[in-house]
Structure formats: C-alpha cells, structure tokens
PyMOL CGO cylinders between C-alpha atoms (Angstrom):
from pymol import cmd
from pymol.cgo import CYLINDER

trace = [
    CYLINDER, 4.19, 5.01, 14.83, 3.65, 3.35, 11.57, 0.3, 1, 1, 1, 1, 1, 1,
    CYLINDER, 3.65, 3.35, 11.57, 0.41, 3.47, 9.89, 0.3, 1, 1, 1, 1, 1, 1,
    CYLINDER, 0.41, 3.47, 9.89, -1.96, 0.71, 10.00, 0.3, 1, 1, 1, 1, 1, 1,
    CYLINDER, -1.96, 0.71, 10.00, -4.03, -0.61, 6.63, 0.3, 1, 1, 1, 1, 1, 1,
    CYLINDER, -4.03, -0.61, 6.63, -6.91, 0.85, 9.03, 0.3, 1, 1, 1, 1, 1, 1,
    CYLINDER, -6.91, 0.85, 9.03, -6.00, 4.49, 9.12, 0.3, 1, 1, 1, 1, 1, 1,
    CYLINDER, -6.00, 4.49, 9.12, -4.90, 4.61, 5.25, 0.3, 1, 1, 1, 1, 1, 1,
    CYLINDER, -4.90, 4.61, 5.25, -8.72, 3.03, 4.60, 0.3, 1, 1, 1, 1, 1, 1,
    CYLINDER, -8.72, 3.03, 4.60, -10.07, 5.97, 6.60, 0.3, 1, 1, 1, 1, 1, 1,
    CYLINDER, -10.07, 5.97, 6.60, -7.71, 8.96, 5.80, 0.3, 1, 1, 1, 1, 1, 1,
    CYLINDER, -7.71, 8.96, 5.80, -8.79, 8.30, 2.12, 0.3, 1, 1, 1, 1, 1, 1,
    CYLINDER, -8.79, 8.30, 2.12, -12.28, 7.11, 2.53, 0.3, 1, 1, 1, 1, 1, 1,
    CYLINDER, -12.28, 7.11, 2.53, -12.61, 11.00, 4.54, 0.3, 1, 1, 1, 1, 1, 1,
    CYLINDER, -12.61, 11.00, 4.54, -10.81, 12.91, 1.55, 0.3, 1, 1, 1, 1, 1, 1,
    CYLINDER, -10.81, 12.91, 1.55, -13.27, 10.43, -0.70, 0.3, 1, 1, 1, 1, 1, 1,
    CYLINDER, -13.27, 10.43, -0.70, -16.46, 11.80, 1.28, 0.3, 1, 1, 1, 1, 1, 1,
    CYLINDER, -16.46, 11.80, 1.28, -15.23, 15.30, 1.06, 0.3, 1, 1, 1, 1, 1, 1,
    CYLINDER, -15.23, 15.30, 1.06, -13.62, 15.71, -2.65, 0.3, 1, 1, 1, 1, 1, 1,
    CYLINDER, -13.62, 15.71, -2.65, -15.50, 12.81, -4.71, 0.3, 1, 1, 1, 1, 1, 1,
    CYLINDER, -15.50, 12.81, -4.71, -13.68, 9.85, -5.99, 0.3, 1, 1, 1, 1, 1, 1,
    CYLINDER, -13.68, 9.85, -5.99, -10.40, 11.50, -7.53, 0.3, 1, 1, 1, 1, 1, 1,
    CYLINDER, -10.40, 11.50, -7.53, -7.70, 10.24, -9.47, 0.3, 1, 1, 1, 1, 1, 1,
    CYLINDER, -7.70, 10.24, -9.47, -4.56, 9.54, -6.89, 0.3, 1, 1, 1, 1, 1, 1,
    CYLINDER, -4.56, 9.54, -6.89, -0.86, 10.61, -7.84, 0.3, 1, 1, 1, 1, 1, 1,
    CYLINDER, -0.86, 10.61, -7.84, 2.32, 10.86, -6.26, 0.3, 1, 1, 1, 1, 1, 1,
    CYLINDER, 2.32, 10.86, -6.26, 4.22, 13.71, -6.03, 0.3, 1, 1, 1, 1, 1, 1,
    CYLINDER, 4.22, 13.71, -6.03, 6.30, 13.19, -8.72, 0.3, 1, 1, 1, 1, 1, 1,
    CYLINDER, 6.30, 13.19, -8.72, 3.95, 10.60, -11.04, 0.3, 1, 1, 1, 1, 1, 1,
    CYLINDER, 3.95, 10.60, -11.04, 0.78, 9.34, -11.88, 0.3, 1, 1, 1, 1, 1, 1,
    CYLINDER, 0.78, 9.34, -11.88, 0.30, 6.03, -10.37, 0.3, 1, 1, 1, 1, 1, 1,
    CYLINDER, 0.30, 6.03, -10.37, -0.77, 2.91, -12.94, 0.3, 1, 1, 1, 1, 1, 1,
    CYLINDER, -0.77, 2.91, -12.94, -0.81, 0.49, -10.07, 0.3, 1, 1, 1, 1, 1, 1,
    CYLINDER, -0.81, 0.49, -10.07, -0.56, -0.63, -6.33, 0.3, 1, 1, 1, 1, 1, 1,
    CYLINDER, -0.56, -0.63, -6.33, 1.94, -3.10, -5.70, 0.3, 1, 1, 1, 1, 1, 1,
    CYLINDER, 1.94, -3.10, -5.70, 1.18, -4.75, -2.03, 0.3, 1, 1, 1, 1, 1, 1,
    CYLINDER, 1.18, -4.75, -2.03, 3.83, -7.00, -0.65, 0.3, 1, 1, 1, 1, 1, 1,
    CYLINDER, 3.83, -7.00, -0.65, 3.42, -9.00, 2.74, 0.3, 1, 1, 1, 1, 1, 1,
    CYLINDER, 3.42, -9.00, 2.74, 6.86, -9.02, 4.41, 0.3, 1, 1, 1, 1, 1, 1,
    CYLINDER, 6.86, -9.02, 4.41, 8.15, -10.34, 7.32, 0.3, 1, 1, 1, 1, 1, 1,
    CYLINDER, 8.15, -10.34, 7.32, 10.41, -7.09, 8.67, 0.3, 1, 1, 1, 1, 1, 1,
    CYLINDER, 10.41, -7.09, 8.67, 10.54, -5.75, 5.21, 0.3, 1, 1, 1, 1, 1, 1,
    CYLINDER, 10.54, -5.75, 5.21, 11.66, -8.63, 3.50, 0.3, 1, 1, 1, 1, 1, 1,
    CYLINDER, 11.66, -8.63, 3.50, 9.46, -11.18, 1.60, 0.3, 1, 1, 1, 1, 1, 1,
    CYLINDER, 9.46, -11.18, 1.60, 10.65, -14.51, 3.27, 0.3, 1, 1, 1, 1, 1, 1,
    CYLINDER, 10.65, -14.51, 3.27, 9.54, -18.18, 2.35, 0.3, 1, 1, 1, 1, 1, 1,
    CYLINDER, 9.54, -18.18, 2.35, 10.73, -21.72, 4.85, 0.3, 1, 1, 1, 1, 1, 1,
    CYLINDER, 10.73, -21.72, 4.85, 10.10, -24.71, 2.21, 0.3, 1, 1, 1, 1, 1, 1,
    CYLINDER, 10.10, -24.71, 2.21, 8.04, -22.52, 0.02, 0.3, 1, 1, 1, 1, 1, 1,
    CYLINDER, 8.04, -22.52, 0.02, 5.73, -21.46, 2.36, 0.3, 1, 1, 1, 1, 1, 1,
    CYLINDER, 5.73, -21.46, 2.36, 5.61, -18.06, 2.88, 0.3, 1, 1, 1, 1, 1, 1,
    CYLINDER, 5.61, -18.06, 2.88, 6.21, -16.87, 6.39, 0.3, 1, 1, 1, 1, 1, 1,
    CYLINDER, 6.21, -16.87, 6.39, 3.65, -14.78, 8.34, 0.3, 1, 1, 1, 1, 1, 1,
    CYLINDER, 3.65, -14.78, 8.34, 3.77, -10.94, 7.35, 0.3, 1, 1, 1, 1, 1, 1,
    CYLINDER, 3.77, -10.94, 7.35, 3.78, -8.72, 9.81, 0.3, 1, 1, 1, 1, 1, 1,
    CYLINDER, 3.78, -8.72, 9.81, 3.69, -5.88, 7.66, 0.3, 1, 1, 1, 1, 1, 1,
    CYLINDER, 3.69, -5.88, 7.66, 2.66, -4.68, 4.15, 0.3, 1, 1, 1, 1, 1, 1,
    CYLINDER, 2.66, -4.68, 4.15, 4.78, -2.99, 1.82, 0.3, 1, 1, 1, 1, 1, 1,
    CYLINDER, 4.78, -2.99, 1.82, 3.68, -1.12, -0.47, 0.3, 1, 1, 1, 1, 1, 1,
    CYLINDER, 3.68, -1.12, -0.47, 4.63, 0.08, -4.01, 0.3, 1, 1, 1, 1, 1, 1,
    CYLINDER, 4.63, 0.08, -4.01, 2.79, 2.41, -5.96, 0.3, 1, 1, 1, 1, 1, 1,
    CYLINDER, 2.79, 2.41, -5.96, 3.66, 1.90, -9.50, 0.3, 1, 1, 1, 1, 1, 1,
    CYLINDER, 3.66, 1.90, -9.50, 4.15, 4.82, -11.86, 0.3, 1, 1, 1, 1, 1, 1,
    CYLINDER, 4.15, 4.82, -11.86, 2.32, 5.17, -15.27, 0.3, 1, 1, 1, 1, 1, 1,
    CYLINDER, 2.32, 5.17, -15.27, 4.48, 5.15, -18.47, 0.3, 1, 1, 1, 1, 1, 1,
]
cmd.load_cgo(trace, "trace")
C-alpha cells in the first residue's frame, strides 16, 4: 500500500521528536527543494484549463547544486 501524506507527516514528525529538527537528504544528494505535484494517476491532467481532481501527490525532491 502506498503511503498517505498522513503517515509521511508522522514518520517524520516521530524521527523530529526523537533526533531534533535535522537537515533531510537523499541518499545520493542534499535536497534544495520539495517539488509537490497533484496528479490524476501520475499524470498532471487539465479539461479546459481546469485542472482535474488529484488523486495522488507526486513528489520530487529537488537536489542542491
């Protein structure tokens, strides 16, 4: 099963509680930003420039320089 926004808020606000607020990285980076994307199915869809319902975030954690 896929995450939910829900458990990603708690797994980090637990490892917040426990370490202190820490820098994040990835394995292989440090992260500058967090992209978030709504999709619909993984694909960012618009009907007459209205974006369609997302059921889903994407997300896109952008590496430092």
């Amino acid at each position: 099963m896929t995450m939910k926004i829900s458990s990603v808020i708690n797994c980090l606000k637990a490892a917040m509680e426990k370490h202190g607020d820490l820098p994040l990285y990835t394995f292989d980076s440090d992260i500058k930003a967090l992209d978030i994307a709504p999709c619909r199915d993984g694909t960012q869809r618009t009907t007459d420039g209205v974006p369609e319902k997302p059921n889903e975030l994407v997300l896109e954690f952008v590496p430092c320089d």
